[in-house]
C-alpha positions in Angstrom: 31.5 -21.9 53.5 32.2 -21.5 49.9 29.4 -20.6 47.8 28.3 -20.8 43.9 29.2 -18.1 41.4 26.8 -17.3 38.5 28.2 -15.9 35.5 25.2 -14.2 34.2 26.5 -13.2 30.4 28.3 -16.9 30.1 25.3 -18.5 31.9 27.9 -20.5 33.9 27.0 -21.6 37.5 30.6 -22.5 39.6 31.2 -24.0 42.9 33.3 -21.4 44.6 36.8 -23.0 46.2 37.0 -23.6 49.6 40.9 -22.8 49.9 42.1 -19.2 49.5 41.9 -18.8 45.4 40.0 -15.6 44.3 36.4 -15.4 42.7 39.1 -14.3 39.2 41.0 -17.7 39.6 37.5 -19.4 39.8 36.7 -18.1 36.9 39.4 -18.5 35.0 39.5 -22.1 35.6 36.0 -22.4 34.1 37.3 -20.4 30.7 35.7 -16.9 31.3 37.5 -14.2 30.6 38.0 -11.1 32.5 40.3 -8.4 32.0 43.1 -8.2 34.5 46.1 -6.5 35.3 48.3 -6.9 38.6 45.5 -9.7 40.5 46.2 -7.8 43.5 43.7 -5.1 43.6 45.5 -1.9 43.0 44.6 -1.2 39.0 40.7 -1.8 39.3 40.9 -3.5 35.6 39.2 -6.6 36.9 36.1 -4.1 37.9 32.6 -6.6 37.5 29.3 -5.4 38.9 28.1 -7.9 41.4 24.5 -8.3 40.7 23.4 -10.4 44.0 25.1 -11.4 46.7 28.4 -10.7 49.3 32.1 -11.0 48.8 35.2 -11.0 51.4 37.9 -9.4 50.0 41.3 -11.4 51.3 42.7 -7.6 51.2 41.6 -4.4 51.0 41.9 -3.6 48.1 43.8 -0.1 47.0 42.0 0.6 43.4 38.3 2.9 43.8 35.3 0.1 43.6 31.9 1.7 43.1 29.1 0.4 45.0 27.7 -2.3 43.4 31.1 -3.6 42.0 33.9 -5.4 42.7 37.4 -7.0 42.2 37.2 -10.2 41.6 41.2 -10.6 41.4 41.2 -10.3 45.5 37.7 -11.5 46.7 35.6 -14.8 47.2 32.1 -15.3 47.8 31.0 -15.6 51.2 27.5 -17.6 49.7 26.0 -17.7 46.6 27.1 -14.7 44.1 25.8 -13.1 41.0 28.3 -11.6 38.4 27.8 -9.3 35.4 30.5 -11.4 33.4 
């Protein structure tokens, strides 16, 4: 069940989708901007720290994420998330 992201730094609270978009499309859609590069997890440029909260990655992803962080070009929320952004 789909969750609510909070964007801490836009004070945005979304509804998470329930189909397979990413936490990045999510927030996209709602007109906050993160940096990106490929959207599949291999560059790490979409890096946010994840202040609360858990996230299912639809792949592994291949760039290094430190603890704490995460790629929000190949996860989703699996409840109610927090983000840095």
């Amino acid at each position: 069940m789909p969750g609510c992201i909070y964007a801490v730094k836009s004070g945005k609270r979304l509804a998470a989708t329930s189909d397979n978009g990413t936490m990045l499309e999510r927030l996209e859609s709602a007109g906050i901007a993160v940096e990106y590069q490929c959207r599949e997890g291999y560059c790490g440029s979409c890096r946010v720290r994840l202040l609360d909260g858990e996230v299912e990655y639809l792949a592994r992803p291949l760039a290094f994420v430190n603890p704490g962080e995460v790629l929000p070009c190949c996860c989703r929320p699996k409840g109610n998330v927090k983000l840095d952004v």
